[in-house]
Structures are given as C-alpha cells and as structure tokens.
N, C-alpha and C positions, 0 to 999 in steps of 0.2 A: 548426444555424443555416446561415452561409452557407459555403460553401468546406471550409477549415481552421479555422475557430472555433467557439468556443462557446459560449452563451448562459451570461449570469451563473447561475442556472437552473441549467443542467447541470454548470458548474464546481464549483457547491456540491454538487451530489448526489457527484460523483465525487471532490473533496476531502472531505466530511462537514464542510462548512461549513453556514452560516446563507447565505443570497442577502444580507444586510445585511453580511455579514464581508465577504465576497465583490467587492459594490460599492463598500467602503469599500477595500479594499485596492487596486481597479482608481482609485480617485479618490485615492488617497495615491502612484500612481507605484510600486508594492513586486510589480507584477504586468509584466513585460517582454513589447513586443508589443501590448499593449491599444486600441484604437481604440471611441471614442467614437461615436455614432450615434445623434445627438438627447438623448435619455435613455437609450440601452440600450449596454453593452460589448460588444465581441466580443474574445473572449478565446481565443489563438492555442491549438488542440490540443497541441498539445508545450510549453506553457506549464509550469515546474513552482512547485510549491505554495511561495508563500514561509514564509521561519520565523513560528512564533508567536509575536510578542515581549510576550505576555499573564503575568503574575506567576503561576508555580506552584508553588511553593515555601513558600507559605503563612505566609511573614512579613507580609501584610496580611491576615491573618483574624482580626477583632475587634481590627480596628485601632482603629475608632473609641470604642469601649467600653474599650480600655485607655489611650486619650489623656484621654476627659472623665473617669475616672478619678482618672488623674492628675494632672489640672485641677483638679480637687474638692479633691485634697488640698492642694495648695499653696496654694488659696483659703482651705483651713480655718485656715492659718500664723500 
C-alpha cells in the first residue's frame, strides 16, 4: 500500500485472518496505528496481531441443544 502500511488485504494474508476479522478489529480500535481512508484501513507494518478473544475452549459447543433441552424438561414439571 502506501509507505509503511498495509492493506486490510495483506494484513489478513500475513495474520491468517479473514479481510472481515481483519476490518472489524481495525473498527473495534484493538488494532494501534490504524487510519481510516474513506472505506479502506491502513494498517501500520510493525503493527502486531491482537489476541483472540473468540471462545475455545468449547464450553459453548451444543450450547443451544443442551439449553432447549433443559427447557423441555422443566416444561414437562
């Protein structure tokens, strides 16, 4: 891109992100450096990758299946 930045585009190749993670985390502020440029980010080359504060841990897998579940039964009471 221009100078020292990077195109949302290239920060995703080189994080192994999605362009959509990418510009959501430049619009959440969790990206230092970022400037704005109509619709497009430039995102400073020495920028580094924020954490991923996404659930991995897998206490939300078939969350919703053991909630209506649960629902069920106390309905049957």
């Amino acid at each position: 891109m221009i100078g020292n930045y990077m195109s949302v585009k290239e920060t995703a190749e080189k994080w192994e992100l999605t362009n959509r993670m990418v510009q959501k985390m430049c619009a959440d502020g969790r990206i230092e450096g970022v400037i704005k440029f109509g619709k497009s980010w430039a995102i400073p080359e020495d920028a580094k990758k924020p954490v991923d504060n996404r659930i991995r841990n897998g206490d939300w897998i078939g969350y919703r299946k053991r909630h209506e579940m649960k629902k069920n039964c106390e309905n049957e009471r």
